[in-house]
LODREN-57733 format. One record per residue (C-alpha): residue number from 1; residue in one letter; z, y, x. Coordinates in nm, 2 decimals, decimal comma. Layout:
BEGIN
REC    n  res      c3      c2      c1
REC  NUM    a       Z       Y       X
...
***
This chain:
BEGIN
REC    n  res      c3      c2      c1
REC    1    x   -0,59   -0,07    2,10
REC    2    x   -0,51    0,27    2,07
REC    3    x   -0,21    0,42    2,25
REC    4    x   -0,07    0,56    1,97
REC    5    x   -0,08    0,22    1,80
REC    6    x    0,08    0,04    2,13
REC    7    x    0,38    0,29    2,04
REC    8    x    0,42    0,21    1,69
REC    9    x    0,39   -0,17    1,75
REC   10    x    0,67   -0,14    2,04
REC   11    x    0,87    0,09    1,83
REC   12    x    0,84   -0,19    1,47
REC   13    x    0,96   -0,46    1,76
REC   14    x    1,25   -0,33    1,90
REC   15    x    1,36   -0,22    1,54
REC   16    x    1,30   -0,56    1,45
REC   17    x    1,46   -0,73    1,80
REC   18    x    1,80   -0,48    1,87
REC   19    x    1,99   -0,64    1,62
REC   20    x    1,94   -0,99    1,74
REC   21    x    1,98   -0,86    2,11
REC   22    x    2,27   -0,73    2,00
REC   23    x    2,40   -1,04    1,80
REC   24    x    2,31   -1,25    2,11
REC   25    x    2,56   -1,05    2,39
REC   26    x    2,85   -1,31    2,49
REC   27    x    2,68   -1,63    2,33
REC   28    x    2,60   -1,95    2,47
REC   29    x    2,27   -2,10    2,48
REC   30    x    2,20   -2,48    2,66
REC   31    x    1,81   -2,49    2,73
REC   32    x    1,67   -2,79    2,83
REC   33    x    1,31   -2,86    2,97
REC   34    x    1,14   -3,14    3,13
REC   35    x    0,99   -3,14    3,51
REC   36    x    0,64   -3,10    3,36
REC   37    x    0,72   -2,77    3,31
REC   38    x    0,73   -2,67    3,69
REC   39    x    0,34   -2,77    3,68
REC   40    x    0,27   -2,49    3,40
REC   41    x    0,08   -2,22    3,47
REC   42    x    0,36   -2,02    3,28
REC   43    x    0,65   -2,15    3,44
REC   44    x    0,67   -1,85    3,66
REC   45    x    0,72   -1,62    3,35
REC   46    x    0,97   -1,84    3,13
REC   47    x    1,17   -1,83    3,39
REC   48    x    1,14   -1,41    3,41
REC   49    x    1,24   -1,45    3,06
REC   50    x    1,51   -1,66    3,15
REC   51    x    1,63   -1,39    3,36
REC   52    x    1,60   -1,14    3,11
REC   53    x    1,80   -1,36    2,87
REC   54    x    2,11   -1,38    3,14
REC   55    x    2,04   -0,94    3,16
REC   56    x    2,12   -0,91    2,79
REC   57    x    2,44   -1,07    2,86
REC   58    x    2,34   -1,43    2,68
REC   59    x    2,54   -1,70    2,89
REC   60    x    2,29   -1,99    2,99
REC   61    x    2,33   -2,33    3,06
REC   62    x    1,98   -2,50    3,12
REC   63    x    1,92   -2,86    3,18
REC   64    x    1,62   -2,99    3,36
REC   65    x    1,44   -3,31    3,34
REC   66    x    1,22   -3,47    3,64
REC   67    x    1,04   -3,77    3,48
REC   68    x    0,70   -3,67    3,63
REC   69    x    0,84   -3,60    3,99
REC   70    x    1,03   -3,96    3,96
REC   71    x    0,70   -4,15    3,87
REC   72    x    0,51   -3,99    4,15
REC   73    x    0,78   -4,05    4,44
REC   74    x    0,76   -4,38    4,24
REC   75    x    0,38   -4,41    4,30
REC   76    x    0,37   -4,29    4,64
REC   77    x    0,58   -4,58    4,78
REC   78    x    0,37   -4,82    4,53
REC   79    x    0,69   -4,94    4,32
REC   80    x    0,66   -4,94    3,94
REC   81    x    0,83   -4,71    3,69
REC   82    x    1,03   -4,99    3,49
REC   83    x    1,16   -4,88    3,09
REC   84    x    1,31   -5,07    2,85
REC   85    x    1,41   -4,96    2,49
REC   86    x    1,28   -4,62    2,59
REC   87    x    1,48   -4,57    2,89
REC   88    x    1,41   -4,60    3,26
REC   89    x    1,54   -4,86    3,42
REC   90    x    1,67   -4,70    3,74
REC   91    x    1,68   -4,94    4,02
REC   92    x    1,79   -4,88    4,36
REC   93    x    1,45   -4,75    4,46
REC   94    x    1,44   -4,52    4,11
REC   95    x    1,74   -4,41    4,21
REC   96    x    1,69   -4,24    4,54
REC   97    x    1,31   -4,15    4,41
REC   98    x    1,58   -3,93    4,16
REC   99    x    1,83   -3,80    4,40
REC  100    x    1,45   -3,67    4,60
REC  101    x    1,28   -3,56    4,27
REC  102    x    1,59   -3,39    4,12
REC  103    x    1,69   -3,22    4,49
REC  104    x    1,35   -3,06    4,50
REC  105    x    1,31   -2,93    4,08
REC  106    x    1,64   -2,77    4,13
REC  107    x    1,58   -2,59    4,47
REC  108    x    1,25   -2,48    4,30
REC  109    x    1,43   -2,33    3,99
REC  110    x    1,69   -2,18    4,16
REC  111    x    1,45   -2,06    4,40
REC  112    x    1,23   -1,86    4,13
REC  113    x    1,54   -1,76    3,93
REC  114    x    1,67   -1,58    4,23
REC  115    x    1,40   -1,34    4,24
REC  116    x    1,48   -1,20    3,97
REC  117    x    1,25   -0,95    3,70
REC  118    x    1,04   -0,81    3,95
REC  119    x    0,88   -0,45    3,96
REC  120    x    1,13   -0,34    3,73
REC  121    x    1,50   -0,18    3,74
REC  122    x    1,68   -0,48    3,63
REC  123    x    1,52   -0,68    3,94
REC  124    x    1,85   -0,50    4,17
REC  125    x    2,05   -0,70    3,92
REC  126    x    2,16   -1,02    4,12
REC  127    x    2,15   -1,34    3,91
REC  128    x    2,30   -1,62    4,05
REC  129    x    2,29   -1,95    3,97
REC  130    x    2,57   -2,24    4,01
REC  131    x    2,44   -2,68    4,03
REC  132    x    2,72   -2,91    4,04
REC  133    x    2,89   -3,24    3,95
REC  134    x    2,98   -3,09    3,58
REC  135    x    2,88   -3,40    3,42
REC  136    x    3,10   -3,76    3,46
REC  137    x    2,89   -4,08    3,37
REC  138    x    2,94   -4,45    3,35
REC  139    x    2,67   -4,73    3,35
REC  140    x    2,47   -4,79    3,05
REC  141    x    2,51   -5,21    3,14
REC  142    x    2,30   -5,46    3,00
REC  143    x    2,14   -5,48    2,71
REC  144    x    1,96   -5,72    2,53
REC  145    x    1,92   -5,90    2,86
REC  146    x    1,83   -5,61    3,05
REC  147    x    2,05   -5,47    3,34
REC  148    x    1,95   -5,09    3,36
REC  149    x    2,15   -5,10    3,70
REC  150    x    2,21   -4,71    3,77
REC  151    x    2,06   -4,59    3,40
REC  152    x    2,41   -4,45    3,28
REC  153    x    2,57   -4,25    2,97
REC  154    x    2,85   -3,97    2,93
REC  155    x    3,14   -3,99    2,98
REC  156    x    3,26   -3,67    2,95
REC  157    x    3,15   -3,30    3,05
REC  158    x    3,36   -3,00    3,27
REC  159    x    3,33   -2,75    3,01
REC  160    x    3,63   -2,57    3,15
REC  161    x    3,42   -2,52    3,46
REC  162    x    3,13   -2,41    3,29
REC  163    x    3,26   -2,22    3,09
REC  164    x    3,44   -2,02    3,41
REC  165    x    3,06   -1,96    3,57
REC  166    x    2,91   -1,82    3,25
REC  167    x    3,21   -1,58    3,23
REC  168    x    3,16   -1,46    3,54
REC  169    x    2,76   -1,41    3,44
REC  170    x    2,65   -1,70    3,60
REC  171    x    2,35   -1,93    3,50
REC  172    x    2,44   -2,26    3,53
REC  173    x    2,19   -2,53    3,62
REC  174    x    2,20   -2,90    3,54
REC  175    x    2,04   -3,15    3,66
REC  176    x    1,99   -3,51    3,42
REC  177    x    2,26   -3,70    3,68
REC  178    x    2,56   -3,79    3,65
REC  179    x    2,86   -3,88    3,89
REC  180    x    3,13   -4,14    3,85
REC  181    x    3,50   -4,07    3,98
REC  182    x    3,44   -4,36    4,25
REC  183    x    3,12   -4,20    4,37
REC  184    x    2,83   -4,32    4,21
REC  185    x    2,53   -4,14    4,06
REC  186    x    2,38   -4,23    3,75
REC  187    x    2,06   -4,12    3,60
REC  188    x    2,07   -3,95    3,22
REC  189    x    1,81   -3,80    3,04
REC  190    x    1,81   -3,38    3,03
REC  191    x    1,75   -3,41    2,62
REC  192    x    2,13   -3,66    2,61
REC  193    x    2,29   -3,42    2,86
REC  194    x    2,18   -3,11    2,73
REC  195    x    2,32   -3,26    2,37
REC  196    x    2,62   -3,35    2,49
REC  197    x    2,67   -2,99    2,73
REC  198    x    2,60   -2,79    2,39
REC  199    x    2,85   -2,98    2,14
REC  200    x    3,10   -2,98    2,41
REC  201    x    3,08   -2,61    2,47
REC  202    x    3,07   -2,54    2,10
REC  203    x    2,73   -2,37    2,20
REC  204    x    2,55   -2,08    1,98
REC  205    x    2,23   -2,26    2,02
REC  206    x    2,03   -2,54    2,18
REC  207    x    1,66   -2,53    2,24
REC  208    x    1,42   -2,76    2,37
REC  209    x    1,12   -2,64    2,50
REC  210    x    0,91   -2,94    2,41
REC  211    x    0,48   -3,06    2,50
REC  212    x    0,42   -2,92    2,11
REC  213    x    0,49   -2,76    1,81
REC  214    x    0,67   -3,00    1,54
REC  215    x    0,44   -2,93    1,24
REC  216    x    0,39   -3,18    0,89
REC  217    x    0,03   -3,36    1,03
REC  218    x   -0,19   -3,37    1,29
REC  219    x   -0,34   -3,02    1,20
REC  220    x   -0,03   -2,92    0,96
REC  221    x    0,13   -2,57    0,96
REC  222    x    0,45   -2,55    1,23
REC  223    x    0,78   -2,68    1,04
REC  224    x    0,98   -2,44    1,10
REC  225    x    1,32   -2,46    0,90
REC  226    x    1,50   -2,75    0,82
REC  227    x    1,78   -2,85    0,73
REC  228    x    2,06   -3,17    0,86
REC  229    x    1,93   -3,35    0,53
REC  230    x    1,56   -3,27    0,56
REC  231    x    1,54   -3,44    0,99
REC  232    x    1,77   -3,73    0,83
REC  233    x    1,51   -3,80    0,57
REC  234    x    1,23   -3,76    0,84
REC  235    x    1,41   -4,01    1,10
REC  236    x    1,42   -4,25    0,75
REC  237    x    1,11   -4,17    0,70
REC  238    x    0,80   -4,44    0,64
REC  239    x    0,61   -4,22    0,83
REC  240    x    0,58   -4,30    1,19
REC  241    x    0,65   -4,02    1,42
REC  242    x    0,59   -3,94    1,80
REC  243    x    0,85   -4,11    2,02
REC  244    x    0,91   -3,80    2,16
REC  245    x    0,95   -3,65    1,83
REC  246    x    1,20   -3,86    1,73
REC  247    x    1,38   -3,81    2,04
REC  248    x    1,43   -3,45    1,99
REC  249    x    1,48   -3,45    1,63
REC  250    x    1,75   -3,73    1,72
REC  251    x    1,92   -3,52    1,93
REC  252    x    1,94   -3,20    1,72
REC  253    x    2,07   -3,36    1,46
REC  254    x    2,33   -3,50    1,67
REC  255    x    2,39   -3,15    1,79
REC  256    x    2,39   -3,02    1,44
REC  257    x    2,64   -3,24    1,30
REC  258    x    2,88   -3,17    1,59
REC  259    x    2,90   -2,81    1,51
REC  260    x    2,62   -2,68    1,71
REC  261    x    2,49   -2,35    1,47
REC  262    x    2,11   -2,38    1,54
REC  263    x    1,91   -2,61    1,73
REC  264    x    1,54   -2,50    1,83
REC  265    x    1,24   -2,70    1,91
REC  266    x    1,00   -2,45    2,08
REC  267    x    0,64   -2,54    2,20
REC  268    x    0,66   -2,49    2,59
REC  269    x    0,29   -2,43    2,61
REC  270    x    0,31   -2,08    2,39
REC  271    x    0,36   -1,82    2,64
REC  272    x    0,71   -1,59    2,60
REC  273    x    0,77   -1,86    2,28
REC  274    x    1,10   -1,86    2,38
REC  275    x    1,13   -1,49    2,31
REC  276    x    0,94   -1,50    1,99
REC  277    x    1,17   -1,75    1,88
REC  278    x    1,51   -1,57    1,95
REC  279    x    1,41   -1,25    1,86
REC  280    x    1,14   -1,25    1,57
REC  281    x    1,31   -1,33    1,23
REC  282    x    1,02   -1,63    1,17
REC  283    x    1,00   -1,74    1,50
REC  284    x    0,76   -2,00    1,67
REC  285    x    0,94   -2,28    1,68
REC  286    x    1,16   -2,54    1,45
REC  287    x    1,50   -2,46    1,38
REC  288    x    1,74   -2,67    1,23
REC  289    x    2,07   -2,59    1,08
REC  290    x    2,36   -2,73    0,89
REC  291    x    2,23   -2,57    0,60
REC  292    x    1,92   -2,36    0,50
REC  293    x    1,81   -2,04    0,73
REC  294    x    1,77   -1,89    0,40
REC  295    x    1,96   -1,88    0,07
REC  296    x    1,94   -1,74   -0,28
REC  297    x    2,29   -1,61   -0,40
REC  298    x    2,52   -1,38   -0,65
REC  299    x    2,50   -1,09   -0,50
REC  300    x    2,84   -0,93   -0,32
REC  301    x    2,97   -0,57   -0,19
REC  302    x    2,86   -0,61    0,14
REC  303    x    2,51   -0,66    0,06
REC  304    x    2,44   -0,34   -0,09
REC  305    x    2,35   -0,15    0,24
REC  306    x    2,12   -0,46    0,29
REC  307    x    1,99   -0,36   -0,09
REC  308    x    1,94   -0,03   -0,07
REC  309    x    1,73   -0,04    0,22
REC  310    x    1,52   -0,31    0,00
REC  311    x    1,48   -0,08   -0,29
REC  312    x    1,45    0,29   -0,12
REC  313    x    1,10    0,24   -0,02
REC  314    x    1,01    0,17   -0,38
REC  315    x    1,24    0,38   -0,54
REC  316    x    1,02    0,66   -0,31
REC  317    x    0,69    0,56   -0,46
REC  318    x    0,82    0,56   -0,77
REC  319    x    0,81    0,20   -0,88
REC  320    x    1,21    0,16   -0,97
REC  321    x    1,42    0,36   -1,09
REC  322    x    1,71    0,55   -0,84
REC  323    x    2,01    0,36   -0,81
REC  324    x    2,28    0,52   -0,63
REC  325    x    2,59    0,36   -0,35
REC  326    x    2,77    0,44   -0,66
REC  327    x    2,59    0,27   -0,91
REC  328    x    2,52   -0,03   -0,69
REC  329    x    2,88   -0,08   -0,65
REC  330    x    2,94   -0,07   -1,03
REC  331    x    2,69   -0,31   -1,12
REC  332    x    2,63   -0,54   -0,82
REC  333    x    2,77   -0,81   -0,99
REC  334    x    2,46   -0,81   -1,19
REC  335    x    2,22   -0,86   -0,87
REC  336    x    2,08   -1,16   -0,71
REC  337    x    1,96   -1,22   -0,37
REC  338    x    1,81   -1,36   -0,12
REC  339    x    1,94   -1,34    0,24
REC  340    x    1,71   -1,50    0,56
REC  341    x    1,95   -1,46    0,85
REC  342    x    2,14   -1,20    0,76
REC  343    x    1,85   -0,98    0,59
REC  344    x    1,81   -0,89    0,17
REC  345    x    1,49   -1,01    0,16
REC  346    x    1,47   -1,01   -0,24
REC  347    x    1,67   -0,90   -0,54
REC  348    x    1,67   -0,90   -0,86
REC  349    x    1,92   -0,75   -1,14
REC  350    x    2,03   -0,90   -1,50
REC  351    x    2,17   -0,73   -1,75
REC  352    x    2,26   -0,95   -2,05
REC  353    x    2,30   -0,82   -2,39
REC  354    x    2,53   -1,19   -2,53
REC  355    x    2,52   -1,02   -2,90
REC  356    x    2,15   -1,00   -2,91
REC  357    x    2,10   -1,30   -2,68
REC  358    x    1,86   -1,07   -2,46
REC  359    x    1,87   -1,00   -2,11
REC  360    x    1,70   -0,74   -1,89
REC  361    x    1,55   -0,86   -1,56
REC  362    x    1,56   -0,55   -1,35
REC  363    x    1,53   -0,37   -0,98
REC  364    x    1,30   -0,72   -0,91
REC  365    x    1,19   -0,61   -0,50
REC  366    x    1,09   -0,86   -0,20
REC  367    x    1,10   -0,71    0,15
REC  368    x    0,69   -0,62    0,25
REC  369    x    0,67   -0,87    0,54
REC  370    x    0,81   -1,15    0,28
REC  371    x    0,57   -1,06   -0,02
REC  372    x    0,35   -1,38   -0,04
REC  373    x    0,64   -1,64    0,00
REC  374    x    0,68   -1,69   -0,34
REC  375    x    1,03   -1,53   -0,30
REC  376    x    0,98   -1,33   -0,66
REC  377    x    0,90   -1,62   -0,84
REC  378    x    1,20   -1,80   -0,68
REC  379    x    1,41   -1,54   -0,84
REC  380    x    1,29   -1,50   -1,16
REC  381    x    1,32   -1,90   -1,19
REC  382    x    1,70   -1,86   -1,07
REC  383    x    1,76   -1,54   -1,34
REC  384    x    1,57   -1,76   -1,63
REC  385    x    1,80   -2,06   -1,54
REC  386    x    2,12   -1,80   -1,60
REC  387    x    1,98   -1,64   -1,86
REC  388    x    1,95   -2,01   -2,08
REC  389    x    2,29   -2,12   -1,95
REC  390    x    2,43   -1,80   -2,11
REC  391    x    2,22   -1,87   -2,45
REC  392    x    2,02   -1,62   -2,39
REC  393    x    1,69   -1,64   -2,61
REC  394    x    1,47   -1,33   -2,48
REC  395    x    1,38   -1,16   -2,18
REC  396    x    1,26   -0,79   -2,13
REC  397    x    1,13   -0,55   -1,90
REC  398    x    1,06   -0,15   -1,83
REC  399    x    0,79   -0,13   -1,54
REC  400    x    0,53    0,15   -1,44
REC  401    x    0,35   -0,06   -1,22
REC  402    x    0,35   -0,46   -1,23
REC  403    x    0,30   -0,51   -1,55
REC  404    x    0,06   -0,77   -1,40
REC  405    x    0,32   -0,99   -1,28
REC  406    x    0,57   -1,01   -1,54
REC  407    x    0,24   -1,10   -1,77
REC  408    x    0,16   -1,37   -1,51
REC  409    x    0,50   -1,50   -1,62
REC  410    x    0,43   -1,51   -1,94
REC  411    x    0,56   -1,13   -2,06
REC  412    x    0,42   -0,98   -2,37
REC  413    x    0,37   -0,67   -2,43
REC  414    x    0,65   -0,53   -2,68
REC  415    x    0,77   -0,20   -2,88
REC  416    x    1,07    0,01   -2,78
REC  417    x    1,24   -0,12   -3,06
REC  418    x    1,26   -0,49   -2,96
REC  419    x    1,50   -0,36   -2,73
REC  420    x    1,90   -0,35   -2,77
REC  421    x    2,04   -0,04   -2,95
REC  422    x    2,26    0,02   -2,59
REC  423    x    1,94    0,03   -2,44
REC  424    x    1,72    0,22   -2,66
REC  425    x    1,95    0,55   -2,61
REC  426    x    1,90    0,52   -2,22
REC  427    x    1,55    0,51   -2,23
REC  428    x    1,36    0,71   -1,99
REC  429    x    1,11    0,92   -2,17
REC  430    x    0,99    1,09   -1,84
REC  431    x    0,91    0,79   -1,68
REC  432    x    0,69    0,62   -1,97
REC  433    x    0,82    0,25   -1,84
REC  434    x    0,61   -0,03   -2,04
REC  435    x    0,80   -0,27   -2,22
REC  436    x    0,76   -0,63   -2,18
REC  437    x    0,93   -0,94   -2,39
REC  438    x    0,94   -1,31   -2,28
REC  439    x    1,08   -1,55   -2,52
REC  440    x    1,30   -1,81   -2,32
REC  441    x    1,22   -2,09   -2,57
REC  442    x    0,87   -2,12   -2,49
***
């Protein structure tokens, strides 16, 4: 690639990225990952971007697993790995297997986040990172006949102390263990704690960096919205998911209802996927939220700056007519929308004549990177449905250049006096718009 076209790429990125690196300075993110991850090839750099995270000023909490490093320790000293109902069964062997396995994954972690971002200004910055007994636990029992012995569950989580270390920039690490006020340690699983960490702390996000992508098949495109509704219906579901799928979809919904904003599922094996997913408006990844990521709405006042910088570079070519701050103000009350986290990536104006019972669909636009989404035909669906709620029988349009898609909606071409009197005397001579009728009825 050419040098120039490095620069222009870097340039359309950080354009893209600044506000969300912006938006992202003082917020809490809990990141949870299992101990398979310390055997990646990539583990090295996630954990640069890790660093680079904490730079920006994002306060982390991550939460480690250690399944892997359990079994082996198991295997070594020829003992079994016992589950039942999904969960390890952690006997008095399992146990100190865990205190070894999750010792050594932590020293490891902390090890490589204290070197910092390397050949670069920002590795002077010190970044230090605080373990400790944060999380209280009590024995899961028996269950079903099963004594899980030192297998526990939450009791409750320091959040004030927590909270105290990511003030003071700190990362805080977690390991999936938990301590009783009599001493004891108990074994939890990173996905429960890190759950439990992020409702408690009211957290901005929670991500799980997880052995793949959750998509609709086998070979099915990523999922990557959905809403509390849509992973209910899934966890319902006939269709038989991935234990592991379930567990994490369990989870986030858990998180979701408790107040958590967004909840991300991110493929661990895509490298830098965790930065594609915080600071790319599609991301990599799933993310689910109490409602939908994106959302089709009356327009208001403070979306006109979000408008006009969805119209100007059409307005430039020629393709709508100039609408002033001025006369944006005036008549947003006639736009529609559609906002994807935080951006006007579509809108659309009517104008209804009641008398006549004719509208005009107007200023139609969708954002260039959002063109083949079907986001124009979701808004001209959402302006027909106003339009026949408000008796309105015809539709009409003035356009230069897409004639083609308001006839693949079912447009006729029409004569300037099919239109409304009102509108007749502003028509733009100069311009030579094409006028095109669509009867509602039909």
């Amino acid at each position: 690639m050419r040098e120039k076209d490095q620069q222009q790429r870097f340039v359309e990125w950080f354009r893209h990225s600044s506000p969300y690196i912006r938006a992202f300075r003082g917020r809490t993110f809990v990141i949870t990952f299992g101990g398979e991850m310390l055997a990646d090839a990539q583990f090295p750099s996630l954990v640069h971007d890790l660093v680079l995270l904490n730079s920006l000023g994002i306060r982390l909490v991550l939460v480690h697993g250690a399944r892997p490093q359990i079994n082996k320790l198991l295997k070594e000293r020829k003992l079994d790995a016992e589950y039942a109902e999904g969960m390890r069964v952690t006997t008095d062997a399992a146990l100190e297997c865990l205190k070894q396995a999750a010792g050594s994954v932590r020293v490891e972690i902390e090890a490589l986040l204290s070197m910092g971002i390397s050949d670069m200004p920002l590795h002077k910055l010190p970044t230090r990172v605080v373990s400790g007994n944060f999380v209280t636990a009590q024995p899961l029992g028996i269950h079903d006949g099963v004594d899980f012995c030192h297998t526990g569950v939450i009791r409750r989580i320091d959040t004030g102390s927590i909270d105290w270390h990511l003030e003071d920039e700190n990362i805080v690490l977690l390991s999936p263990m938990g301590y009783s006020p009599t001493g004891e340690v108990f074994n939890l699983t990173a996905e429960a704690i890190a759950t439990e960490t992020a409702k408690q702390l009211q957290a901005d996000k929670l991500i799980f960096l997880a052995d793949e992508s959750l998509s609709a098949g086998k070979k099915g495109s990523v999922l990557h919205e959905l809403t509390q509704a849509e992973v209910e219906t899934m966890l319902g579901g006939k269709k038989k998911l991935k234990d592991t799928t379930r567990n994490y979809l369990e989870h986030a919904l858990k998180a979701s209802i408790h107040g958590v904003n967004r909840v991300h599922i991110v493929n661990r094996n895509i490298d830098g996927g965790l930065l594609l997913e915080l600071f790319t408006r599609d991301g990599v990844g799933s993310m689910i939220s109490a409602k939908s990521f994106e959302d089709i709405r009356a327009a208001n006042i403070d979306d006109i700056g979000g408008i006009i910088e969805l119209i100007k570079p059409l307005e430039d070519e020629g393709q709508l007519v100039r609408r002033s701050r001025e006369v944006l103000e005036t008549e947003i009350q006639h736009f529609t929308v559609i906002e994807r986290d935080g951006l006007i990536v579509a809108c659309a104006a009517f104008y209804p004549y009641i008398k006549e019972r004719i509208a005009e669909l107007a200023c139609v636009a969708v954002h260039s990177e959002y063109r083949n989404g079907g986001r124009g035909h979701e808004l001209f669906d959402y302006i027909v449905k106003q339009a026949r709620q408000l008796g309105i029988k015809q539709l009409f349009v003035l356009t230069t250049r897409t004639a083609h898609w308001f006839r693949e909606r079912g447009f006729k071409p029409a004569k300037l006096d099919a239109l409304p009197v009102k509108k007749r005397a502003l028509y733009n001579y100069q311009r030579q718009s094409k006028v095109y009728l669509k009867d509602l009825d039909q």
